[in-house]
C-alpha positions as CSV (number, residue, x, y, z in Angstrom):
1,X,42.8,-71.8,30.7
2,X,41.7,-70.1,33.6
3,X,39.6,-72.4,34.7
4,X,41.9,-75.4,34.4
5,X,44.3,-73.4,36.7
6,X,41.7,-72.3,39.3
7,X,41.1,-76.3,39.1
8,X,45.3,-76.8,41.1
9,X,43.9,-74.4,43.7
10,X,41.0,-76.4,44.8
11,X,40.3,-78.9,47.7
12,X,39.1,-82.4,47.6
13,X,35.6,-81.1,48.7
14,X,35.5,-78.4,45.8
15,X,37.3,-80.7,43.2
16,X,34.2,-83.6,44.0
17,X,31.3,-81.0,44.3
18,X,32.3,-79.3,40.4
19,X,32.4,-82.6,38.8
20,X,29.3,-83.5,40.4
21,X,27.7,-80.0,39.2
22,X,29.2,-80.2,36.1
23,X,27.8,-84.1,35.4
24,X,24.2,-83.0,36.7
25,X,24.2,-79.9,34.0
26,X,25.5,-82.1,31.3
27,X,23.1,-84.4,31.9
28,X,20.0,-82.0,32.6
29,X,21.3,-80.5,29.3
30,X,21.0,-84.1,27.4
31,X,17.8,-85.0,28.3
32,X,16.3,-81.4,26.7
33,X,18.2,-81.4,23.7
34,X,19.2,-85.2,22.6
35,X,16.2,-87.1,21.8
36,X,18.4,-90.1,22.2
37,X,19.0,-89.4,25.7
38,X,15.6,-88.0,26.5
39,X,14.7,-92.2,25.9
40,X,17.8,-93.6,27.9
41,X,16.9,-91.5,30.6
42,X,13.3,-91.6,30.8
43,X,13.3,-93.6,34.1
44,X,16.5,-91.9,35.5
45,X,15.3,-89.9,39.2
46,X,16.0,-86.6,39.4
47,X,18.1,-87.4,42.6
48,X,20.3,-89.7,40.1
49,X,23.5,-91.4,41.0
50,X,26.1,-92.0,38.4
51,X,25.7,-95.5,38.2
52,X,21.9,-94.9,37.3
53,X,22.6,-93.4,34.0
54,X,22.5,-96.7,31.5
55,X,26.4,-97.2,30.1
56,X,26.3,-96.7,25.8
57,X,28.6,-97.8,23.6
58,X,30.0,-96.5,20.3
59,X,28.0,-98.7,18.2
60,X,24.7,-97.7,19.3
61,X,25.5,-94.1,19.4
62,X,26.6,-94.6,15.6
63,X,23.2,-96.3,15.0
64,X,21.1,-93.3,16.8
65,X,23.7,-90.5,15.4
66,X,21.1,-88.2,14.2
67,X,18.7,-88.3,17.7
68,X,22.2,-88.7,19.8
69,X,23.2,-84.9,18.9
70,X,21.6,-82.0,20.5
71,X,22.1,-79.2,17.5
72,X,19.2,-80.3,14.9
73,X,20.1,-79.2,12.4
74,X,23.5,-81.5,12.2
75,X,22.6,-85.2,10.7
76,X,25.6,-87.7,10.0
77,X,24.7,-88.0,6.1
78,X,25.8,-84.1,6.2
79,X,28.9,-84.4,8.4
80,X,30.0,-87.4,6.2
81,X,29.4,-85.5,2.6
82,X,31.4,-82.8,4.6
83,X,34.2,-85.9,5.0
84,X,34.1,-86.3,1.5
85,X,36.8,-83.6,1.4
86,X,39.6,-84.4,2.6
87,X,40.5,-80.9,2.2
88,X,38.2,-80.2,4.8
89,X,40.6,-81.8,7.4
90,X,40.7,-78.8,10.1
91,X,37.8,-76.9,8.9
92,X,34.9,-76.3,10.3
93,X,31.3,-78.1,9.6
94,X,28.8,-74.6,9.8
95,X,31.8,-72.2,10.5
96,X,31.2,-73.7,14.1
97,X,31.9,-77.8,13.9
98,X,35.6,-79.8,14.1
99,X,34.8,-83.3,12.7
100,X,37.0,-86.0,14.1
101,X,36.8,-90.0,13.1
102,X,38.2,-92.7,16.3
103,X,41.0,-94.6,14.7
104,X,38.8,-97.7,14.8
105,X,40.8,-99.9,16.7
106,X,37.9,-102.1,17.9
107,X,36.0,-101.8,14.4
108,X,33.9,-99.4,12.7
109,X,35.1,-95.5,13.2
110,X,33.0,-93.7,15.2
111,X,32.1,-90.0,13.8
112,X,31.7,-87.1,16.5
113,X,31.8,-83.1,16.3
114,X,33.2,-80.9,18.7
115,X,31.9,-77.3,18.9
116,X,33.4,-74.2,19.6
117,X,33.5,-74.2,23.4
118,X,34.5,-77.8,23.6
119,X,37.7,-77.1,21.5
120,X,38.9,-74.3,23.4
121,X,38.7,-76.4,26.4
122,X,40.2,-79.2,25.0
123,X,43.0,-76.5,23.7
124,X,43.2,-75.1,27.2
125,X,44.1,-78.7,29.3
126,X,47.0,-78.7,27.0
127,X,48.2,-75.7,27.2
128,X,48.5,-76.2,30.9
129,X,49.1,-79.5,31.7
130,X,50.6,-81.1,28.8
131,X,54.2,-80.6,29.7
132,X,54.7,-83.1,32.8
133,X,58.3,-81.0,33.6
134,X,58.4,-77.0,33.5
135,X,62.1,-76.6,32.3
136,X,61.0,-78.8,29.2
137,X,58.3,-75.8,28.5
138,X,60.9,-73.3,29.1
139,X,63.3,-74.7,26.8
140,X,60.7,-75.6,24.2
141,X,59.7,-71.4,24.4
142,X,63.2,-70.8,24.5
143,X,63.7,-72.5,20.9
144,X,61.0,-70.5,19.7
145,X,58.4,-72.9,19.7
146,X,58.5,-75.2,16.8
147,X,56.9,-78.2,16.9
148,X,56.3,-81.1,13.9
149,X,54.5,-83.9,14.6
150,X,54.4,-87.6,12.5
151,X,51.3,-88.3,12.1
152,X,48.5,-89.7,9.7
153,X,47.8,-87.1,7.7
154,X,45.2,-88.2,5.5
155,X,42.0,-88.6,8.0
156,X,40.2,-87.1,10.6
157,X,42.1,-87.6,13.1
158,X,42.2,-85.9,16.8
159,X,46.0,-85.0,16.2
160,X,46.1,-84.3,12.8
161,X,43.2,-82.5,12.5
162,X,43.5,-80.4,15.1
163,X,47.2,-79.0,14.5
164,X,45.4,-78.0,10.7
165,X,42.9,-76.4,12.1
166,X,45.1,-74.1,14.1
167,X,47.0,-73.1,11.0
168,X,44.1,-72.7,8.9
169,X,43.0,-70.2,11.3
170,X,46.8,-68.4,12.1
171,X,49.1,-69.7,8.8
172,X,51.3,-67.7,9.8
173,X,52.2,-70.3,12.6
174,X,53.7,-72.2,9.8
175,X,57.1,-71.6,10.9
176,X,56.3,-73.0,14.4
177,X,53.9,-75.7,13.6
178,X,54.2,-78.8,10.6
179,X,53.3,-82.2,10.4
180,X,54.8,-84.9,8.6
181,X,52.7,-87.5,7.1
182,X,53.3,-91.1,8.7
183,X,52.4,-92.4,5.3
184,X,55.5,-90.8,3.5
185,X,58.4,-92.8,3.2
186,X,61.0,-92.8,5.9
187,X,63.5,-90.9,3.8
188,X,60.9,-87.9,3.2
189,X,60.0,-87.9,6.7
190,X,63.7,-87.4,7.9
191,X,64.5,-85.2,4.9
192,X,61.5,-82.7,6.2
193,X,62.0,-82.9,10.1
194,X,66.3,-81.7,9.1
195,X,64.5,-79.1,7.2
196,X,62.2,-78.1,10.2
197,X,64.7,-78.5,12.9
198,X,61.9,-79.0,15.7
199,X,62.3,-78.1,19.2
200,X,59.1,-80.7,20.1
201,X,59.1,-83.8,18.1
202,X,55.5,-85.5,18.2
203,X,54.0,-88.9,16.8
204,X,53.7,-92.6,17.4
205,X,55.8,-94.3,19.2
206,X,55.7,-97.0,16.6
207,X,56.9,-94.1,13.6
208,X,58.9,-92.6,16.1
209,X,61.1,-95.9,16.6
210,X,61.9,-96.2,12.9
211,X,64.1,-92.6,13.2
212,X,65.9,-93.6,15.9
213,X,68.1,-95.9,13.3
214,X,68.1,-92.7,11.0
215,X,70.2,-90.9,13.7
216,X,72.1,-93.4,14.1
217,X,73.4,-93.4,11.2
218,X,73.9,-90.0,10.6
219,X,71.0,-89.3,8.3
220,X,68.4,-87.7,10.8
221,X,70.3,-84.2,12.4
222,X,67.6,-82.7,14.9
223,X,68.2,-82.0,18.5
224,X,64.7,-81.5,19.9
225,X,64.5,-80.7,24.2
226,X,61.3,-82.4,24.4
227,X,59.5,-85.6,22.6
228,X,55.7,-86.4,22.9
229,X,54.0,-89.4,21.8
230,X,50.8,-90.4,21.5
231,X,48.1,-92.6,19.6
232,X,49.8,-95.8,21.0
233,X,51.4,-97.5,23.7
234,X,54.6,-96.0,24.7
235,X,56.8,-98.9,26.4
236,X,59.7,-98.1,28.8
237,X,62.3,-99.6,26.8
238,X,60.8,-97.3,23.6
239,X,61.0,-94.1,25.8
240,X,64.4,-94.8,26.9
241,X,65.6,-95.5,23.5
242,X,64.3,-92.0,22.3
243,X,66.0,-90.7,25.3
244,X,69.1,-91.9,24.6
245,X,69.5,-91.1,21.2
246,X,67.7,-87.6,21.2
247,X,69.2,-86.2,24.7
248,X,65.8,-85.2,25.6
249,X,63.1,-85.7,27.8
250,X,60.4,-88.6,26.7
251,X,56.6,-88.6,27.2
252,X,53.3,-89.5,26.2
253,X,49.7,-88.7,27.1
254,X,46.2,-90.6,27.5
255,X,43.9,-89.5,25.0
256,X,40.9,-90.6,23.0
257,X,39.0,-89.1,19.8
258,X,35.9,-88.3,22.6
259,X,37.6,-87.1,25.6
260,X,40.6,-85.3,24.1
261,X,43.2,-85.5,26.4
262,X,41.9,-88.1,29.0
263,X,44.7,-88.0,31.4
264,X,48.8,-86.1,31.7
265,X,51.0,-88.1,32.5
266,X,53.5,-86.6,35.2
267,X,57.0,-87.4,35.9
268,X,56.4,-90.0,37.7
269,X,54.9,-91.6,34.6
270,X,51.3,-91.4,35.9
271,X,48.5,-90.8,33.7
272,X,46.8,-88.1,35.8
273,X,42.8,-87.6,34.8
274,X,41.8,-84.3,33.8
275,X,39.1,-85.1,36.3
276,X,37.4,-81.7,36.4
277,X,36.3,-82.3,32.5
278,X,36.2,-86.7,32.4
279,X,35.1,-88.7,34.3
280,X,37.0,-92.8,34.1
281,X,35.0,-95.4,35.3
282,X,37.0,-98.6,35.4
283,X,34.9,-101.6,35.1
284,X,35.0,-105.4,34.4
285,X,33.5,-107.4,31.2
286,X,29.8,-106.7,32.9
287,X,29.9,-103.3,33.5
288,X,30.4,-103.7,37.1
289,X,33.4,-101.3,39.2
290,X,36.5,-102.6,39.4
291,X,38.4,-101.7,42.9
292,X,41.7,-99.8,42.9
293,X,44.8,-101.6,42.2
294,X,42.9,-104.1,40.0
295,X,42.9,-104.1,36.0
296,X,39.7,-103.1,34.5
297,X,38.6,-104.7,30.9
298,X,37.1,-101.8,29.9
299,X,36.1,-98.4,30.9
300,X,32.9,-95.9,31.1
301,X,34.4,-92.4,29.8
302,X,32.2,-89.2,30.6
303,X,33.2,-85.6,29.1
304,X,31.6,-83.3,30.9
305,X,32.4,-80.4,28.2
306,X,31.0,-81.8,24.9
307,X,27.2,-80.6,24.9
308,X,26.6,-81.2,21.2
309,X,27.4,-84.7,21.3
310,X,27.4,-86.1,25.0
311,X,29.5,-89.0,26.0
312,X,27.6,-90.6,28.7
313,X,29.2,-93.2,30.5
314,X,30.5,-94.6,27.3
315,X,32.6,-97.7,26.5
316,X,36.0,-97.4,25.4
317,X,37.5,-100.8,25.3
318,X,41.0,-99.7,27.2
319,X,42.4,-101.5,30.3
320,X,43.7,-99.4,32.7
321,X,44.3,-99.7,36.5
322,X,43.2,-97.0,39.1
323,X,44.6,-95.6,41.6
324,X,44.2,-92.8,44.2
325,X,47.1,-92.8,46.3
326,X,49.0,-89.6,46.8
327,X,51.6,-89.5,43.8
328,X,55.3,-88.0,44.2
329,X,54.7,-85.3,42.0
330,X,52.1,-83.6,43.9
331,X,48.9,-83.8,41.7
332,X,46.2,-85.0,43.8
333,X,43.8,-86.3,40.9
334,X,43.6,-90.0,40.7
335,X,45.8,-91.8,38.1
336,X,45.8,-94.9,35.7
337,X,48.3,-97.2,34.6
338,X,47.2,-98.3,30.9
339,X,47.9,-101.7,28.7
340,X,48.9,-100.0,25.4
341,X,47.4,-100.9,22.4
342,X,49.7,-103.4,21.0
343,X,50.3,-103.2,16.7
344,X,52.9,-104.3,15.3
345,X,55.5,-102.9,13.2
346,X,55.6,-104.7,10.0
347,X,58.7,-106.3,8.6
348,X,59.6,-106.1,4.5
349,X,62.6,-107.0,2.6
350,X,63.6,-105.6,-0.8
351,X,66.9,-106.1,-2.7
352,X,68.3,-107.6,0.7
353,X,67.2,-104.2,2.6
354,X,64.9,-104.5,5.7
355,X,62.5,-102.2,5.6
356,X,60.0,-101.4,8.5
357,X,56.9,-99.7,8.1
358,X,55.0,-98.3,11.0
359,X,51.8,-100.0,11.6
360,X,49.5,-96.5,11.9
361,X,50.3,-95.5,8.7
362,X,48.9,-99.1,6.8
363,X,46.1,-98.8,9.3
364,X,45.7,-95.5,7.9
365,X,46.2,-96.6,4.3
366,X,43.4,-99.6,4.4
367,X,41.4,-97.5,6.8
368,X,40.2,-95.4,3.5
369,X,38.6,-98.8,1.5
370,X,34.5,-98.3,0.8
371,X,32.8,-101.0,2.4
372,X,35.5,-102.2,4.3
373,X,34.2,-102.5,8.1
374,X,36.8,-104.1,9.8
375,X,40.7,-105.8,8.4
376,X,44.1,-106.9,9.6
377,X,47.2,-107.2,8.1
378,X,49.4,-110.3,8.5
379,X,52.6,-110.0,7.1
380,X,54.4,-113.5,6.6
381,X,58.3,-114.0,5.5
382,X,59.3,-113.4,2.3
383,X,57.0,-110.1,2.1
384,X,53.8,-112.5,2.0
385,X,51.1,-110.5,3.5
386,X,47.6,-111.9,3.8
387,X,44.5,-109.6,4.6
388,X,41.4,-110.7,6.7
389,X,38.5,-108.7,6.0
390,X,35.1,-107.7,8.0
391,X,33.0,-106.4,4.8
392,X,30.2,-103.6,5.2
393,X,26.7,-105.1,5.3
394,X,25.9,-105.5,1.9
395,X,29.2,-106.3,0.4
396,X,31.2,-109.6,0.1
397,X,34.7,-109.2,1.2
398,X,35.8,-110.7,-2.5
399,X,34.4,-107.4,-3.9
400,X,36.3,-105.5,-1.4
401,X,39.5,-106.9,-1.5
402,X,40.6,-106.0,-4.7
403,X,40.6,-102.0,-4.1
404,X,42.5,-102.9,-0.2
405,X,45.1,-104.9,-1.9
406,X,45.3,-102.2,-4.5
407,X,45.6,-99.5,-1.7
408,X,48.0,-101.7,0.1
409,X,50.4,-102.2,-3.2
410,X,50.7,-98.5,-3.7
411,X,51.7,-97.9,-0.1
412,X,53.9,-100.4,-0.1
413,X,55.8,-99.5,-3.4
414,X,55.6,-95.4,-1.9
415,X,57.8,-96.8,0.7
416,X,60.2,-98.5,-1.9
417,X,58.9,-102.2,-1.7
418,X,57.7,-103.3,-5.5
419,X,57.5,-107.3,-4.9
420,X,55.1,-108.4,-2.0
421,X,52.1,-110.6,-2.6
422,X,48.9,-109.7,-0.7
423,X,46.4,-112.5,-1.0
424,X,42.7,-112.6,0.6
425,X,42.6,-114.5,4.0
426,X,39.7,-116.9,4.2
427,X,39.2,-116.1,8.4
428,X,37.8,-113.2,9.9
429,X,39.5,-111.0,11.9
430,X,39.5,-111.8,15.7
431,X,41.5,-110.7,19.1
432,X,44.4,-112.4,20.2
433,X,43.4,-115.4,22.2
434,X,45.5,-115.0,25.1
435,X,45.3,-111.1,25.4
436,X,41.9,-110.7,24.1
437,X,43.9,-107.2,22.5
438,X,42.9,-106.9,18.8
439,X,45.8,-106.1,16.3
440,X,45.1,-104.3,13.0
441,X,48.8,-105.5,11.6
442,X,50.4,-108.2,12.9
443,X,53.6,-109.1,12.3
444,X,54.2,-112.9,11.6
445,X,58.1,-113.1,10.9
446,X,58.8,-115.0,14.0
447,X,55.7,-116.6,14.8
């Protein structure tokens, strides 16, 4: 934490010559000890610039997993035996190793490790910056601490997995610290947050939207002083919406599976980048920069603190827009305004009740499936949902689709809806063709 502090207290001078020290170590470091990178950068001068290390993406990482790593002794057939488990959720791989799985929301998940020294950093930046106001933290302390978040809670995900592993190694923070499964039904998930009666109230925005109609009508009695979301986009007319019917402040955060917590967002509502551990290169469809003020398509994401499993310059399909003008609220690191990732929340009917279902927790459902590389979710009128499916090499999508419609029919009818048809779509998935955003579930009622 220290050094995230002793970070505030630095000039621009200081703040540009760490980053640069700290990219130039990271780097020296890869070359030694990855044999993946010792390739990439065979040609790179000593004297290098950033834009002379060659950009890598997820899928080629994935492909190299075993050469991209710099412990040994670590290969991905071990790490995803370890996965096996889902017990394991929280532990750690070789008493040293957190495992954490992307969400997949381009594709195929992506399977990293964070060690030791990378955690605690990643620990530290939010224990420091994550509250964008100070009377929320005092307030929060002041209610003794107790936090719950909604969240998928049966993968290896950043969130999920890392609140586990902090109560696998102090249970006795049970009192303070819970999560709610997104996958539960909405009834269970109100029933355990009265119980719980949390001063911070985490989760996506999209499971976050179905309680506000539980408090309104009287079934959902908490009265958190601060909300943070996270995992998805968090619109303006959402966070007001929470506002309003919780009485508390609203926010969210920028984060990834292989940065952590890529940027803070402040009270202006600026994503602030933790810019003394990432570095966020915004770029267009080539690769090429993209100016200030100007939406990227993509960027080139460096963690300068992960030395078991560098991120280089890699590809994370996210728009954002930079900027480095001075912000009101006095943080002089650069920030980014981001196009959210854009799910829907699907739509059921049963016995003439509406129910909703949060699209995370399908995702997460149909996320499980052997073989299944890539799906969405359309859900038609009259609770007619089709699937579209990306098979694993190897399999045919006919095989698959038998155990994700089984999957799909036991989630639906945990969350009370027993007559929906789920049929096999005969297209591929693909990105909207306006956006060019791909959607896991897509809602199709008013289509």
């Amino acid at each position: 934490m220290k050094l995230c502090r002793d970070y505030t207290k630095m000039n621009a001078v200081q703040r540009a010559q760490l980053q640069e020290q700290r990219l130039r170590d990271l780097v020296a470091f890869a070359k030694e000890h990855s044999p993946y990178y010792k390739a990439l950068y065979a040609e790179v001068p000593v004297d290098f610039k950033p834009a002379d290390l060659p950009p890598v993406n997820k899928s080629t990482l994935m492909e190299h997993w075993d050469d991209w790593v710099c412990d040994w002794d670590l290969t991905l057939a071990e790490v995803r035996t370890f996965m096996e488990d889902k017990d394991n959720i929280g532990r750690r791989l070789k008493n040293e190793y957190l495992v954490f799985t992307t969400s997949g929301s381009t594709g195929n998940p992506l399977v990293t490790v964070v060690d030791r020294s990378a955690n605690n950093i990643m620990g530290a930046i939010s224990a420091v910056r994550a509250f964008a106001r100070r009377e929320d933290l005092i307030r929060f302390m002041k209610r003794g601490g107790k936090s719950i978040g909604v969240f998928a809670d049966e993968g290896f995900y950043l969130g999920n997995s890392s609140i586990r592993s902090r109560l696998l190694a102090m249970p006795w923070k049970k009192r303070q610290m819970a999560v709610s499964s997104a996958l539960y039904p909405i009834e269970r998930i109100v029933e355990q947050l009265n119980a719980f009666q949390p001063a911070m109230l985490g989760g996506y925005p999209s499971n976050l939207e179905l309680l506000i109609e539980e408090a309104e009508a009287g079934r959902l009695h908490i009265s958190p002083v601060i909300i943070m979301t996270g995992g998805e986009y968090l619109s303006e007319q959402l966070r007001n919406r929470l506002s309003e019917t919780f009485h508390c402040y609203v926010q969210t955060s920028y984060s990834c599976t292989e940065g952590g917590t890529v940027a803070c967002e402040c009270p202006e509502h600026h994503f602030h980048i933790n810019d003394d551990w990432l570095i966020v290169e915004p770029v267009d469809a080539d690769g090429n920069p993209v100016p200030d003020g100007v939406q990227s398509e993509k960027i080139l994401l460096t963690n300068l603190y992960n030395y078991t499993q560098p991120y280089i310059r890699y590809e994370v399909t996210d728009r954002v827009i930079m900027h480095h003008e001075p912000c009101a609220c006095g943080n002089p690191s650069p920030w980014v305004e981001l196009e959210g990732r854009t799910d829907d929340v699907a739509v059921f009917t049963e016995n003439g009740n509406t129910v909703r279902i949060a699209p995370l927790s399908m995702y997460a459902v149909l996320k499980e499936v052997p073989e299944l590389r890539r799906f969405q979710v359309l859900v038609y009128p009259e609770n007619r949902v089709m699937i579209r499916i990306e098979p694993m090499d190897g399999a045919e999508k006919q095989t698959v689709f038998p155990a994700a419609k089984s999957r799909l029919e036991q989630y639906l009818a945990s969350q009370g809806i027993h007559h929906a048809t789920i049929e096999l779509s005969d297209e591929p998935p693909r990105q909207d063709p306006s956006s060019g955003k791909y959607k896991h579930i897509v809602n199709m009622q008013d289509l």
